[in-house]
C-alpha positions in Angstrom: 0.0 0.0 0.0 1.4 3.5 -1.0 1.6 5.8 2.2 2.8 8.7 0.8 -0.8 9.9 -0.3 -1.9 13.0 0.4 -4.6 14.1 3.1 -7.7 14.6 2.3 -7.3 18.7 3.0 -4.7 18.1 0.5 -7.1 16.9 -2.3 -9.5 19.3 -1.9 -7.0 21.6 -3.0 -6.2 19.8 -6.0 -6.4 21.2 -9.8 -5.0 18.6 -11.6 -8.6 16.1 -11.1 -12.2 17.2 -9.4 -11.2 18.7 -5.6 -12.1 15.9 -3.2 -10.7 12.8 -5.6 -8.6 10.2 -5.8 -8.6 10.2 -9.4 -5.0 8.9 -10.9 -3.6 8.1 -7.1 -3.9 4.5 -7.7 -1.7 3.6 -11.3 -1.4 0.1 -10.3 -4.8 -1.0 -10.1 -7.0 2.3 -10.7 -10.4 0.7 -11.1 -10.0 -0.8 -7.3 -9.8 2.9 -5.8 -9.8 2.6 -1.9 -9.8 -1.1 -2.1 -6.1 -0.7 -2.6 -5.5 0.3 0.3 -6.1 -3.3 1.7 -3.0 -5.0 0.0 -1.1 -8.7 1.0 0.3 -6.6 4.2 -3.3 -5.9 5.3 -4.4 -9.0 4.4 -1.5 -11.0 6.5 -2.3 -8.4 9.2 -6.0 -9.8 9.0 -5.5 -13.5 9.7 -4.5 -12.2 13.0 -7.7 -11.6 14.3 -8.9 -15.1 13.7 -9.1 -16.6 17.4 -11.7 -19.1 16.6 -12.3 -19.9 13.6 -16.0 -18.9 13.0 -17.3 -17.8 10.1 -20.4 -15.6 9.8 -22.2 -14.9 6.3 -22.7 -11.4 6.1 -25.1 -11.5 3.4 -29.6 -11.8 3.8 -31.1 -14.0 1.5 -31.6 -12.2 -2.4 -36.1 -11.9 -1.6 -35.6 -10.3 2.2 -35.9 -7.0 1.5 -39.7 -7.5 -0.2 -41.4 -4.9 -0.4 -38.0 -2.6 -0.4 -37.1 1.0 0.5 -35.8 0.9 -3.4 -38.2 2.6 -6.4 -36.8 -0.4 -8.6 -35.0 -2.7 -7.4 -36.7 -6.3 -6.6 -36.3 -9.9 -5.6 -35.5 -12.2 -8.2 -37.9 -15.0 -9.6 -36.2 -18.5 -9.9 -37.2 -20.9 -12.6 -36.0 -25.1 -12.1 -35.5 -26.7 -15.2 -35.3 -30.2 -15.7 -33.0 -32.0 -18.9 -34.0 -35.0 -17.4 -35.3 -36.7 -14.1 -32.3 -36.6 -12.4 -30.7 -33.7 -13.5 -31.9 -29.8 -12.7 -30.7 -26.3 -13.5 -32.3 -23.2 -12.7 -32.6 -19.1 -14.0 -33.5 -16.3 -12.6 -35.3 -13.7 -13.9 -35.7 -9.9 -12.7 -32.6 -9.8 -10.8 -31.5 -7.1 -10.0 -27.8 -7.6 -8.1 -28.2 -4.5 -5.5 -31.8 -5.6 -4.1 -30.0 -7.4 -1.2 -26.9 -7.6 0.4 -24.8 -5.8 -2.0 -21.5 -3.8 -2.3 -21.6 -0.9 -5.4 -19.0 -0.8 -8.0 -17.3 2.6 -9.3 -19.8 2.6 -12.2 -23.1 3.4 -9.3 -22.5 7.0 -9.7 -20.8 9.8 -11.5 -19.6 13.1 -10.1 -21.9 15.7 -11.6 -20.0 18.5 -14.1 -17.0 16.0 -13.7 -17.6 12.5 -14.9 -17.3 9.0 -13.5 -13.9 7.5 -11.6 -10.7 8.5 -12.9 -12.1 10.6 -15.6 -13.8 7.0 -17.4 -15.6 8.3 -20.2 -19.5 8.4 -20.2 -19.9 6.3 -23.3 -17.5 3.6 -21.5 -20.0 3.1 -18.7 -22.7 1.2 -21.0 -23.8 -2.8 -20.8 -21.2 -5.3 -22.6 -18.0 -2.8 -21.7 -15.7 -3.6 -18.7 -14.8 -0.2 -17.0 -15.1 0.5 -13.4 -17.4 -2.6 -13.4 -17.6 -4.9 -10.1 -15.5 -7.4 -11.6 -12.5 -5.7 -10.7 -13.1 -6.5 -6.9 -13.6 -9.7 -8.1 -10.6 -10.3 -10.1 -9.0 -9.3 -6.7 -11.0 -9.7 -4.0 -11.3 -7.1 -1.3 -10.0 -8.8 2.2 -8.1 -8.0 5.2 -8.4 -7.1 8.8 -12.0 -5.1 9.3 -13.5 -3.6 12.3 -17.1 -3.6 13.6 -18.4 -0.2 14.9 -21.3 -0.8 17.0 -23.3 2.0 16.9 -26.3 0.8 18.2 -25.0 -0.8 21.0 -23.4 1.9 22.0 -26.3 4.2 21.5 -28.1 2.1 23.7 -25.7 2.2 26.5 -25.3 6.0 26.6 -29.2 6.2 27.0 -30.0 7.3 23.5 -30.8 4.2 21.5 -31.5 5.0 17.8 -35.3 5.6 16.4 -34.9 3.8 13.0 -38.6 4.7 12.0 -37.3 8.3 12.5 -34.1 7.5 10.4 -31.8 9.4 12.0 -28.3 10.7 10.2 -25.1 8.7 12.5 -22.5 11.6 13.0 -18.8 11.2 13.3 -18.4 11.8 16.5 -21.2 8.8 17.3 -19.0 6.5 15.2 -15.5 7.6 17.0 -17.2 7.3 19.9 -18.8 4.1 19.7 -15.2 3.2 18.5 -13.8 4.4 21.7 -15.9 2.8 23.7 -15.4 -0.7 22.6 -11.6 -0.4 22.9 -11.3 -0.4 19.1 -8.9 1.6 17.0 -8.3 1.8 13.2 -5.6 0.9 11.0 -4.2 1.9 7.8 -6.0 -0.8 5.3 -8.5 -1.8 8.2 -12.1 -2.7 6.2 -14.8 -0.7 8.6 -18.4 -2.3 9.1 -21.2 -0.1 11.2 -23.9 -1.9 12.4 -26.9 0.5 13.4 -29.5 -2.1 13.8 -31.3 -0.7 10.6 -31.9 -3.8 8.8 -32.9 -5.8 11.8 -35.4 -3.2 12.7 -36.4 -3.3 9.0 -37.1 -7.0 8.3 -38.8 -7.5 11.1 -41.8 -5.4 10.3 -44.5 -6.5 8.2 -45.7 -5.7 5.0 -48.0 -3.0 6.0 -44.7 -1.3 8.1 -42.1 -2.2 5.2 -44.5 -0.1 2.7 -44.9 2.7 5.2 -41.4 2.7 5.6 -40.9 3.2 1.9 -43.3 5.8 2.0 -41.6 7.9 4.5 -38.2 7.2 3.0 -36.5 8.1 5.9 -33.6 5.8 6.9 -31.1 5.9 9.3 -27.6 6.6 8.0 -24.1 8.4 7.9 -24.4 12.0 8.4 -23.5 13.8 5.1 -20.1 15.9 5.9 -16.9 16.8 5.1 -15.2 15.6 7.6 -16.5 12.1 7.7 -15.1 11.8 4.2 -11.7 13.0 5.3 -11.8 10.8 8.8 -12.5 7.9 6.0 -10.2 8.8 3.3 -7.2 9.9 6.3 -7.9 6.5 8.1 -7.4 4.8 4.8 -10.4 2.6 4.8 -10.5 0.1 2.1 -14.2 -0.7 2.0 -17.6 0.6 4.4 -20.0 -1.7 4.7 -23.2 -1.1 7.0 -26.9 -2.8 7.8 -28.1 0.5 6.3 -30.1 1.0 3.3 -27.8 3.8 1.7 -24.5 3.7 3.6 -26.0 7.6 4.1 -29.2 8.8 6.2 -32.0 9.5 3.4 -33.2 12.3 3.3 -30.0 14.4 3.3 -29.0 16.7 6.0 -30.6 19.9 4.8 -27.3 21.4 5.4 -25.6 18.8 3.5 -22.1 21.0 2.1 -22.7 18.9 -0.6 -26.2 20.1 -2.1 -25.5 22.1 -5.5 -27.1 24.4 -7.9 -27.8 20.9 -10.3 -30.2 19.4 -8.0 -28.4 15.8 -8.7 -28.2 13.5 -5.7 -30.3 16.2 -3.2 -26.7 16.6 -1.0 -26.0 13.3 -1.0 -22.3 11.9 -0.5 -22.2 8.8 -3.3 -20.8 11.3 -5.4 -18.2 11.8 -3.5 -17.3 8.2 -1.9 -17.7 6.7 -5.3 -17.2 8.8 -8.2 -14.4 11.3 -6.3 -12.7 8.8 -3.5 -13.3 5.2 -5.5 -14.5 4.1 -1.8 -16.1 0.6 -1.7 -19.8 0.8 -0.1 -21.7 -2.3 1.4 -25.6 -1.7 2.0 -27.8 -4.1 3.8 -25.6 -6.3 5.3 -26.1 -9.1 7.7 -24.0 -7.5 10.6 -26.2 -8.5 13.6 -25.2 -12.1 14.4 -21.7 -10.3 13.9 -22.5 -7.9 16.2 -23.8 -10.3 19.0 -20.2 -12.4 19.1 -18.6 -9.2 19.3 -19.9 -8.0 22.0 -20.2 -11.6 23.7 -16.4 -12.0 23.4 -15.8 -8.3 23.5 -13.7 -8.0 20.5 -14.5 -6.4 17.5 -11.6 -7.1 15.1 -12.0 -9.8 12.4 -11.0 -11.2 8.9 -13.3 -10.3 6.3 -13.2 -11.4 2.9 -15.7 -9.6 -0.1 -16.0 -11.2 -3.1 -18.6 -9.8 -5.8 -19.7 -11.6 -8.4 -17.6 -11.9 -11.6 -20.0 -10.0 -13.8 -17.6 -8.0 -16.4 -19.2 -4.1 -16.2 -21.6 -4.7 -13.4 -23.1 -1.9 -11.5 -23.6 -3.9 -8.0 -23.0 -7.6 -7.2 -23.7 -9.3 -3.9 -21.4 -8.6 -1.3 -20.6 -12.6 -0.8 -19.1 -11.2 2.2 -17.7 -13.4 5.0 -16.2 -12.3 8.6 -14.2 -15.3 10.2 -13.5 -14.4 13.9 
């Protein structure tokens, strides 16, 4: 991993790519972004926090999040086919890869008035061509030491447990906090999970809540700020996954820095995690069984592998994320 990056002050100062990117940091492997930062060093480094060997799928089944918080997005229908009586195949149709469990690729977003990743041409970022596709994480699969930041445990403990049909935006200082308080601390590489209870709290209401859920479209998230991209891109994070729906609370802070004259993304940050810093972004992961051990054995460091699917110029994929402990 190259340390001699500059800060993230230090990129938004840049004039040779969009202020706030990573764009051309990375000549090795450019199409990995962030996830470079979690080379064979890191991943050495995370074997060390296997104690006992359990692993724990961090990925809900592809139909549990029916009827979703997406406009779009649903569960796939499978098909069994039969060449004979003892042989079977089946398809799916209507699958979309990011209605689950899912990590986004570089391709999810562009930076408005700037482009996608790296400067990758708009007419690149079409079906049947490979750039900034998902593949690339699975060519070389994102794994390493990662840390779990239990927000909602924490939140609980301090008397102010999180109201996830409010949806309310997770600041910085919550997550260093919670961090704090659990004894953990971050390392150069490290991959960083938060686990706010949101999908949990999701899944288990019924239909009726699920819809009025979507309705409301108000989920709990990361705070939109400045300085929780630079406490990401400083730390040098190498993926964020979350239980979350958007990585980010929806709607965005009304005082989100980043809202802007185009109206594009209402002052969201995927612009700027994806199409500026290249960072890796889990949503809707299965981080409460996770959670539970690591609070029962009271540590929070693991080995976490993230291998998408190997769909050449895919948007999203799965996660197919494991944490062995």
């Amino acid at each position: 991993m190259n340390t001699n990056l500059p800060s993230y002050d230090q990129l938004l100062l840049r004039t040779d790519a969009p202020r706030g990117s990573s764009w051309g940091l990375f000549p090795e492997d450019p199409e990995r972004g962030m996830a470079n930062f979690a080379g064979p060093a890191q991943v050495l480094r995370g074997t060390e926090a296997i104690r006992t060997g359990t692993a724990f799928n961090l990925d809900y089944p592809a139909n549990a999040f029916e009827p979703s918080m997406s406009r779009s997005r649903k569960p796939p229908a499978q098909t069994v086919t039969s060449a004979h009586p003892d042989s079977f195949d089946d398809y799916w149709d209507g699958y979309w890869p990011q209605a689950s469990s899912h990590i986004d690729g570089l391709r999810h977003r562009r930076a408005h008035g700037h482009g996608f990743y790296n400067g990758i041409p708009d007419g690149s970022i079409t079906a049947g061509t490979p750039e900034l596709g998902v593949q690339r994480w699975a060519e070389k699969p994102i794994a390493g030491r990662a840390v779990l930041v239990d927000v909602e445990r924490h939140r609980r403990q301090v008397g102010e447990p999180i109201d996830h049909s409010v949806g309310p935006p997770i600041t910085l200082d919550q997550i260093t906090d919670a961090l704090a308080a659990q004894g953990s601390a971050i390392e150069p590489g490290d991959l960083l999970l938060l686990h706010t209870g949101w999908a949990e709290w999701f899944l288990a209401l019924n239909a009726e809540g699920r819809s009025a859920a979507k309705a409301k479209r108000h989920t709990t998230g990361v705070a939109q700020s400045r300085d929780f991209l630079a406490w990401l891109w400083d730390s040098r994070i190498a993926l964020l996954g979350t239980d979350t729906f958007a990585v980010e609370a929806l709607p965005a802070d009304p005082e989100s820095p980043f809202l802007d004259s185009s109206g594009q993304d209402a002052g969201m940050m995927h612009q700027e995690l994806i199409a500026k810093l290249g960072c890796p972004l889990g949503e809707l992961w299965h981080l409460s069984e996770l959670a539970r051990e690591c609070n029962r054995t009271g540590r929070y460091e693991l080995f976490l592998t993230v291998k998408p699917l190997n769909l050449p110029g895919a948007v999203g994929s799965p996660a197919n994320a494991t944490a062995i402990v």
